[in-house]
C-alpha positions in Angstrom: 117.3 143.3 82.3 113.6 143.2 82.7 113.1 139.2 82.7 112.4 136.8 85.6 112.5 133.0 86.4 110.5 131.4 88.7 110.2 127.1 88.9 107.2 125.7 89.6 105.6 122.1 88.9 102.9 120.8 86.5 100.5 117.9 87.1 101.8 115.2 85.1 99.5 112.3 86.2 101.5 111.0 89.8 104.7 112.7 88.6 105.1 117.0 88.6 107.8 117.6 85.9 109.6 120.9 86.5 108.3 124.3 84.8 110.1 127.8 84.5 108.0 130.7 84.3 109.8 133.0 82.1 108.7 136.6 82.8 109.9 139.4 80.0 108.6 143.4 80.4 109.2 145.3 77.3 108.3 148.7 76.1 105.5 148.6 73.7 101.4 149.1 74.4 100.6 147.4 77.6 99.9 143.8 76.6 99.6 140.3 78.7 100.7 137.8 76.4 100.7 133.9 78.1 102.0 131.0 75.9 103.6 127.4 76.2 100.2 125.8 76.0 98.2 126.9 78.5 94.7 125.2 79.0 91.5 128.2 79.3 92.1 127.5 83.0 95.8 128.7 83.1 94.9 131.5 80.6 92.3 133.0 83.1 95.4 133.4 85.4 96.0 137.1 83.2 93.2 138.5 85.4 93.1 136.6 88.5 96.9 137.7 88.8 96.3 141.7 87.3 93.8 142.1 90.0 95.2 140.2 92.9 98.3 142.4 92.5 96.6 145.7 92.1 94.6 144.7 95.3 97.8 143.8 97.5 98.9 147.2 97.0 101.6 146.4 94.3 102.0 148.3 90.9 101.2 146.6 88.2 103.7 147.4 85.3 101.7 149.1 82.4 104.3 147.5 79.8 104.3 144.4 77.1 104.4 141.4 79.4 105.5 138.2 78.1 104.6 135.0 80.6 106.3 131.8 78.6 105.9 128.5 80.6 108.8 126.3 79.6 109.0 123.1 78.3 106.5 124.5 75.7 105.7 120.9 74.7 104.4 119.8 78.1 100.1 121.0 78.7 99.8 122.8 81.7 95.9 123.1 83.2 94.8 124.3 86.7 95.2 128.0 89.4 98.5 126.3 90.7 100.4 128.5 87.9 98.9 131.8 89.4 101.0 132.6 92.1 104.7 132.4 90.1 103.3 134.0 87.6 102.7 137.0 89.8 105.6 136.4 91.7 107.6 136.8 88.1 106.0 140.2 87.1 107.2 141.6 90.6 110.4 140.4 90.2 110.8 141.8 86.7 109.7 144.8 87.6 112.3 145.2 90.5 109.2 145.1 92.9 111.1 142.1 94.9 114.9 141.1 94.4 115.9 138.8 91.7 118.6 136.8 93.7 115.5 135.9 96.4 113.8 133.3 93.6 116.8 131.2 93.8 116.3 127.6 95.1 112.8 128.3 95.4 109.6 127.0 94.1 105.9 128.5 94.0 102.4 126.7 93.3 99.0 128.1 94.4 95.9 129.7 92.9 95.3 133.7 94.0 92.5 135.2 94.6 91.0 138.3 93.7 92.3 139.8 96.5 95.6 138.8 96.4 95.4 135.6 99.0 96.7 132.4 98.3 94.2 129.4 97.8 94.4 125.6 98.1 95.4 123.4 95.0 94.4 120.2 94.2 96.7 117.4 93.7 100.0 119.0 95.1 101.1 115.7 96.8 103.4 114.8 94.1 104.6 118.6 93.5 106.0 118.0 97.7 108.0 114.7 96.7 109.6 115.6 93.1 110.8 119.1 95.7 111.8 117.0 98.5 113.8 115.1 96.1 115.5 118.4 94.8 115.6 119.7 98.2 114.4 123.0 97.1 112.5 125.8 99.2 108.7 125.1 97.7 105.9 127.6 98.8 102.7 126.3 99.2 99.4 127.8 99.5 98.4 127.2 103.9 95.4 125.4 103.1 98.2 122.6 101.8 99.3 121.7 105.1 97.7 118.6 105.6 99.7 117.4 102.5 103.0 118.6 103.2 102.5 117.4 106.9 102.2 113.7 105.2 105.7 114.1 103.4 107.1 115.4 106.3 109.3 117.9 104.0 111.2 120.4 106.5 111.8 123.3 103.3 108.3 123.9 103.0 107.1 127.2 103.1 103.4 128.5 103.8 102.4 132.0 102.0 98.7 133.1 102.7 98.8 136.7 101.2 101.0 137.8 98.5 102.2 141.0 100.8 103.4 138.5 103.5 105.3 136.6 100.5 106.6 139.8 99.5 108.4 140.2 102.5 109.2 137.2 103.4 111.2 137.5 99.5 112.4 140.7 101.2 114.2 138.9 104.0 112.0 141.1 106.5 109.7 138.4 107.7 109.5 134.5 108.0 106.8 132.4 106.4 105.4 128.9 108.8 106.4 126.1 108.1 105.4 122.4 109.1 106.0 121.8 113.0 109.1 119.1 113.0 107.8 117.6 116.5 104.6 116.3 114.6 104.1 113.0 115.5 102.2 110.0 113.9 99.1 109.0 114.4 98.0 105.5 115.0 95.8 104.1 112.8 91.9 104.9 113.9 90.5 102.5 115.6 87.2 104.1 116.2 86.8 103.6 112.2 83.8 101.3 111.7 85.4 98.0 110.4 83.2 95.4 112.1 84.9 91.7 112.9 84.3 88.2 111.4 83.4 86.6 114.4 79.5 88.6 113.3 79.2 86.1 110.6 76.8 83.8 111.3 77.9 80.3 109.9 79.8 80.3 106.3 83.3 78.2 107.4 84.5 77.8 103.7 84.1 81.3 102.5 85.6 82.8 106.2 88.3 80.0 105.1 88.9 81.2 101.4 88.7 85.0 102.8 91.5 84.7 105.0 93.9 82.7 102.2 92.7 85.6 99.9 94.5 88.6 102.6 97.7 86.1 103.4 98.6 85.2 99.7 96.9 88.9 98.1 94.7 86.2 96.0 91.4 87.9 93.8 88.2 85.8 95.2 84.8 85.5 93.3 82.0 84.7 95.8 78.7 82.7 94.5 75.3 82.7 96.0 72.4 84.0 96.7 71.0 87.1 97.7 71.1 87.4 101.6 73.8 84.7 101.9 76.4 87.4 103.3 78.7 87.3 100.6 78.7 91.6 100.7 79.2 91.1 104.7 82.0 89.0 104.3 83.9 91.5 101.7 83.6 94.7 104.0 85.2 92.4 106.6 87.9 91.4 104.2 90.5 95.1 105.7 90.5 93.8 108.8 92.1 91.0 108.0 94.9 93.3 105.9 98.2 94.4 107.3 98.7 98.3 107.1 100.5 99.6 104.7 104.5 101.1 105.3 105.2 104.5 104.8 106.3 104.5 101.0 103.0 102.2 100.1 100.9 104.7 101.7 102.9 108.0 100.1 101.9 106.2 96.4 98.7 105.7 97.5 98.3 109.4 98.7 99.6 110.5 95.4 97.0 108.5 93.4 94.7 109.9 95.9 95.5 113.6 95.8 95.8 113.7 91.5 92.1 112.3 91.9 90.8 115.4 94.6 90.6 113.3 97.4 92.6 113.9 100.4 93.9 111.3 103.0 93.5 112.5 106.3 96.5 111.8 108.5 94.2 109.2 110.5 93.4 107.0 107.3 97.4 107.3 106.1 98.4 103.8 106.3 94.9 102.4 106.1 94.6 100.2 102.7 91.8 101.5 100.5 88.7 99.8 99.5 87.0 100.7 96.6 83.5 99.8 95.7 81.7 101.0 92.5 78.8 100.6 91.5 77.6 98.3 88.7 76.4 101.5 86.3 80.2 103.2 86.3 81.3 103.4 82.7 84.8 102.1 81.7 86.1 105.5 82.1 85.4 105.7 85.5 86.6 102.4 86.4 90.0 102.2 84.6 90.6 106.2 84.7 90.7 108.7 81.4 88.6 111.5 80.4 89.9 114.9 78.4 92.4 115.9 81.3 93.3 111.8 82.3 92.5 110.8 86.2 93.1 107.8 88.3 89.9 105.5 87.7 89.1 103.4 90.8 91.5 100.5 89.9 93.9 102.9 90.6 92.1 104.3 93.5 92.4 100.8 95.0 96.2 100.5 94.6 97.9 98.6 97.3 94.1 97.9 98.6 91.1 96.1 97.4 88.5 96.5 94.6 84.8 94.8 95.4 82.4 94.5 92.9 78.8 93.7 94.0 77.2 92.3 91.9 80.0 91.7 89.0 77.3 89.9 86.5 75.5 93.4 86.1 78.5 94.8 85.2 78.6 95.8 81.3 80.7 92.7 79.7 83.2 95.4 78.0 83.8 97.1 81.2 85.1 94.4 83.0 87.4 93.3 80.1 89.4 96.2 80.6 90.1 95.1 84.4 92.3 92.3 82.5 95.5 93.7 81.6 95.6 95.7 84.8 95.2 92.9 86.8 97.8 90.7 85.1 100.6 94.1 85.0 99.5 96.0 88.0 99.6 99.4 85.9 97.0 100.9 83.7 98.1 103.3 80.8 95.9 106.1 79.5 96.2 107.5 75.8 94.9 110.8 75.4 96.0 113.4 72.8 97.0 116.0 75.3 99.1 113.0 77.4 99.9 109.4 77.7 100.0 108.7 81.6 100.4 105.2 83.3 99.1 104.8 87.3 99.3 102.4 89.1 97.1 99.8 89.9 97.9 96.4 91.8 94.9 95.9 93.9 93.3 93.0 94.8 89.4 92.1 93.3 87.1 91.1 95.4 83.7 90.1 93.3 80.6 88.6 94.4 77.3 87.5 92.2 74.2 85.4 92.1 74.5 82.0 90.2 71.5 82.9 88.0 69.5 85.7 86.9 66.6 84.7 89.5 69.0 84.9 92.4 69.6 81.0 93.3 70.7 77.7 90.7 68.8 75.5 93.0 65.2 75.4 92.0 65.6 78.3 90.1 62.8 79.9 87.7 65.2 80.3 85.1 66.1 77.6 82.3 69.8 76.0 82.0 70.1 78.4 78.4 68.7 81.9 80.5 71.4 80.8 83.5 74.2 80.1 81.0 73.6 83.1 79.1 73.8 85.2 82.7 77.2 83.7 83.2 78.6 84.5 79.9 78.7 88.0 80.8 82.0 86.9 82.7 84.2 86.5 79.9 86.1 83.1 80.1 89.8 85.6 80.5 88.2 87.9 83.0 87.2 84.3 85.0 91.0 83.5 84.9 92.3 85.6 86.7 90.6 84.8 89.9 92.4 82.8 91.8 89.5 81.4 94.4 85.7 80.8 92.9 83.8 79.6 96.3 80.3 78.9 96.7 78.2 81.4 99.7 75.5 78.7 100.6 72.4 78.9 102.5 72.7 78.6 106.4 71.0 75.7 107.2 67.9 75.5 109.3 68.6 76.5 113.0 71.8 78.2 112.5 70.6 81.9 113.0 69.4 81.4 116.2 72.2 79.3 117.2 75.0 80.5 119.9 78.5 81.7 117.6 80.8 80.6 120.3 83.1 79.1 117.9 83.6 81.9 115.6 87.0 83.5 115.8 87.8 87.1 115.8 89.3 89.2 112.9 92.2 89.9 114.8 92.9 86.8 115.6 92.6 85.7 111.5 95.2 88.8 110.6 97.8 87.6 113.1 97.9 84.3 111.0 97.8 86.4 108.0 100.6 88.7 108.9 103.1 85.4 109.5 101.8 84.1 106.7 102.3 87.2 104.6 106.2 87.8 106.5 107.3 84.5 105.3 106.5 84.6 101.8 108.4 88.0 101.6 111.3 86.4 103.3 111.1 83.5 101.1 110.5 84.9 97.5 110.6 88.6 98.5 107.1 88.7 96.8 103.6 87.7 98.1 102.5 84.2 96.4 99.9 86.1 94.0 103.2 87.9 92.5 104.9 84.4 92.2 106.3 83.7 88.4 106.2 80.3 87.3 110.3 80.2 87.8 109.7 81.2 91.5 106.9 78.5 91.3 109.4 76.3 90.6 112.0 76.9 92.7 110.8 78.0 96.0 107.2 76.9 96.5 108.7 73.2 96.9 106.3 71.0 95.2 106.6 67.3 95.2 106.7 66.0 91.7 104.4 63.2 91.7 101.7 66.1 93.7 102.4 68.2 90.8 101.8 65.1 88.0 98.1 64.9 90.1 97.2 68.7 89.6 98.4 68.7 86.1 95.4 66.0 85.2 92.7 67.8 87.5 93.7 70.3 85.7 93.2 68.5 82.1 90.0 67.0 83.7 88.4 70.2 84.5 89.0 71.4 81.2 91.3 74.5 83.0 93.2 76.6 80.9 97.6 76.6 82.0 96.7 80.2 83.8 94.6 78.4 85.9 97.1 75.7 86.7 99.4 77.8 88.2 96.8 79.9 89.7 95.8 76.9 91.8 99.8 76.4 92.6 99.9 79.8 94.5 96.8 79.5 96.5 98.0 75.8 97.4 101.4 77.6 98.4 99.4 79.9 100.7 97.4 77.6 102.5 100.6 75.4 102.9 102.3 78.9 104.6 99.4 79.6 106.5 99.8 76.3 108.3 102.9 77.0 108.6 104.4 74.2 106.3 107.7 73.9 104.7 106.6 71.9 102.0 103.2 71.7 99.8 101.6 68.6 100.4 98.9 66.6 98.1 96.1 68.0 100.9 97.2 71.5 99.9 96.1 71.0 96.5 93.3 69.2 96.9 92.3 72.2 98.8 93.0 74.8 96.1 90.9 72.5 94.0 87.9 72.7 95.9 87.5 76.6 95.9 86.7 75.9 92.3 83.0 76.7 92.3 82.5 78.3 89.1 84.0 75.6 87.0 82.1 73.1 88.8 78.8 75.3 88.0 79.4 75.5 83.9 80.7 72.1 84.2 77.2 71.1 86.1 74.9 72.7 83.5 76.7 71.9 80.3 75.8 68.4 81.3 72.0 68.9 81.9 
C-alpha cells in the first residue's frame, strides 16, 4: 500500500509534542496536497522538498500526494517538517524500505539541493526523544545542542543521499562522541569582582543577602553612585546552576533562537532590557508566542536600569510572574506557559532631577516620579536600600578593606546549602507555614516587627517579606535562631518607605 509514517516533533513553547507525517500516493493528476494546519512556512515545504529530491538524484513520484500532519488540531510553523516529509514520499514510493522508519524520528529544513539545514529551537525536540529513547535524526549543524543533552541515539544526516543509505543499512550516519567531556565554567568571561567598588558597605551588604536568600533588591540614588556597577557584580556572587537548572534554561533559550554555548552551560543568565521594551518583549507573546526576557532570565537575574522610565503598565505585568514564577501566554493559535522565577534586580534615581537632596524638583514633581512604581509592583521587593554619595576623600583613598567576590559567594553558597537542607527551598520561596515552623522566630521579636510594621504603614506582604530577609541574614551568620538584631536589620533596608514616608510629611 502506497502510505508512509514518519514521527517528528512540533514546537509547542518548551515542550515538542509528537507528530506523524502521514504520506498517501494515489493515482489521479499529479497533485501535492499538505493539510493539518500548516502555517505558509510549513506549506512552502511542497517545493523546498520537490526540488531537493529531484536534485539528490531521487524520482519524484508524478502521482496525487497526500502529506497529513497528525494531530490535526495542533499548529505546526517552521523548515523542521521538511525533511520527514521527504523522507515519507521516498518511502511511499518504495524508494527506501518501510520497516527502516521504525523507532526513528526526523526534524530539519532542506535545501534546494537536497542538504540538510539547522533548525531553531530543537533543544526540547532532543529531551521529549531522549525520554522515548527513539533514534532522532538531526540536521549536523544541531550538534552543539544534542552534545548539551548528551543523548547517545542521535543521528547526524547532512545530505538526503547519505540518509538514504544510511535507511538502506549500507552506511552509518555520526553521532555525538560519548568521551565528550564537560567544560568548566569560563573563567576568562568578563565578570569583574566587588572588591572594585569604591566605598558603598550597605548596598555591598544588602547585595550579598539578595544572592544567599534569592531576595529582588531595588537600589536608590543618584546618577554615578554605582548602583549599575554593583548589579553587574551581583553573578559572581551566584552559585552555578546543576545540570537539570541549566537544561530548562537551554530550552527557554533555544525556543527564543539563542544558543548556549557549552562554555556558558551552567552560567546563570542575566538579562537586562532596556527601558523602551514593550510589554511584549518583556513578558513574551507575539502571533507565534516566545519566551519574553523574564523568561530569558529563569533560574538567573533580571536588572532593570533605570525602572522609573519604565512604562507604568509594563512593569505591572512583572507582578504575577514574580509572585508564581511562570508566565502564561494566550494566543489564538496557542496557550503556552514558560517559566519564569528569576530574580529582579532594579535600580533608579530618587527624583526626576537625579538626587532628593537639594533637588530642583518640588515634593509634588518627586511624588508624581515615584508613582510610576505602583504600590503592588513596590511589594514585591524584598530589600529597598539607599546608594549614597561617597563622601569626600573616599575615591582617592586605599580599598584595602574591601573583600573579594569570591570570598562573598563562599558565604553565600553555605548560606544558600543550609536553607535547602532546612526547608528544602531558598528563604525567598518560604510560605508563611514554613515561616512559621522552621525560620524559629521568638515570639515577643515577632510582636516588635508586627508594630514596625503597623508603624510604617506596611502592607501583610511586606511583613513577611521582611521575615525572610531577617531569616537570611540570621543564616548568613550562621545563626540557629533569628534574633531581635536580625530584624532590626531587615527593617533598615527599607529606603523607599522611609522616602514617601519623608515627603508626605513635608
Amino acid at each position: 500500500m502506497p502510505i508512509a509514517c514518519v514521527a517528528t516533533r512540533a514546537s509547542h513553547g518548551v515542550q515538542a509534542p509528537a507528530v506523524q507525517v502521514e504520506v498517501h500516493l494515489s493515482n489521479g493528476l499529479p497533485a501535492f496536497n499538505l493539510v493539518g494546519l500548516p502555517e505558509a512556512s510549513v506549506k512552502e515545504a511542497k517545493e523546498r522538498v520537490r526540488s531537493a529530491l529531484i536534485n539528490a538524484g531521487f524520482e519524484f513520484p508524478m502521482q496525487r500526494i497526500t502529506v497529513n500532519l497528525a494531530p490535526a488540531d495542533l499548529p505546526k510553523q517552521g523548515g523542521r517538517y521538511d525533511l520527514p516529509i521527504a523522507i515519507g514520499i521516498l518511502a511511499a514510493s518504495k524508494q527506501i524500505p518501510l520497516e527502516s522508519l521504525a523507532q526513528h524520528e526526523f526534524v530539519g529544513e532542506l535545501a534546494l539541493s537536497g542538504h540538510v539545514r539547522y533548525c531553531q529551537g530543537l533543544l526540547p525536540v532532543i529531551v521529549d526523544a531522549s525520554k522515548q529513547n527513539s533514534t532522532l535524526v538531526l540536521p549536523i549543524d544541531n550538534r552543539e545542542d544534542a552534545e548539551l543533552v548528551g543523548f547517545e541515539k542521535v543521528r547526524f544526516a547532512t545530505h538526503l543521499q547519505s540518509l538514504a543509505a544510511y535507511l538502506h543499512g549500507q552506511s552509518q550516519l555520526p553521532s555525538i562522541d560519548l568521551n565528550l567531556e564537560w567544560l568548566t565554567l569560563d573563567k576568562t568571561l568578563p565578570l569583574s569582582c566587588m572588591s572594585e567598588v569604591v566605598g558603598q558597605h550597605q548596598a555591598k551588604q544588602a547585595l550579598e543577602i539578595a544572592a544567599a536568600g534569592n531576595h529582588n533588591l531595588l537600589m536608590l540614588g543618584p546618577p554615578g553612585t554605582g548602583k549599575t556597577m554593583l548589579a553587574s557584580r551581583m553573578m559572581k556572587l551566584l552559585p552555578q546552576l546543576d545540570y537539570h537548572e541549566a537544561l530548562e534554561v537551554a530550552a527557554i533559550h533555544s525556543v527564543a533562537g539563542q544558543s548556549i554555548k557549552p562554555a556558558s552551560f551552567y552560567r546563570r543568565p542575566f538579562r537586562s532590557p532596556h527601558h523602551t521594551c514593550s510589554a511584549i518583549s518583556l513578558v513574551g507573546g507575539g502571533a507565534q508566542p516566545k519566551p519574553g526576557e523574564i523568561s530569558l532570565a529563569h533560574r538567573g537575574v533580571l536588572f532593570l536600569d533605570e525602572v522609573a522610565e519604565f512604562p507604568r503598565k509594563v512593569l505591572d505585568c512583572l507582578r504575577e510572574p514574580m509572585e508564581t514564577g511562570e508566565v502564561s501566554i494566550s494566543r489564538a493559535a496557542a496557550k503556552l506557559t514558560f517559566a519564569s522565577r528569576f530574580q529582579l534586580i532594579a535600580a533608579m534615581n530618587p527624583s526626576p532631577c537625579g538626587d532628593a537632596d537639594n533637588a530642583r524638583a518640588s515634593n509634588e514633581q518627586i511624588l508624581r516620579y515615584l508613582a510610576k512604581l505602583s504600590g503592588p509592583f513596590l511589594d514585591r521587593f524584598d530589600l529597598t536600600i539607599d546608594v549614597p554619595k561617597l563622601p569626600l576623600g573616599a575615591l582617592n583613598s586605599e580599598n584595602t578593606q574591601a573583600e573579594t567576590s569570591e570570598k562573598i559567594a563562599e558565604r553565600v553558597l553555605r548560606s544558600r546549602e543550609t536553607q535547602l537542607a532546612r526547608s528544602g527551598v531558598l528563604n525567598s520561596q518560604l510560605s508563611g507555614k514554613q515561616l512559621k515552623q522552621d525560620a524559629l522566630f521568638n515570639d515577643k521579636d515577632l510582636l516588635f516587627l508586627e508594630q514596625s510594621v503597623n508603624q510604617l504603614g506596611l502592607s501583610v506582604r511586606s511583613y513577611h517579606r521582611i521575615q525572610r530577609v531577617a531569616r537570611t541574614i540570621a543564616d548568613l551568620q550562621q545563626a540557629r535562631g533569628v534574633e531581635r538584631s536580625h530584624i532590626a536589620q531587615a527593617l533598615g533596608y527599607r529606603a523607599m518607605d522611609r522616602l514617601l514616608a519623608s515627603l508626605a510629611r513635608q
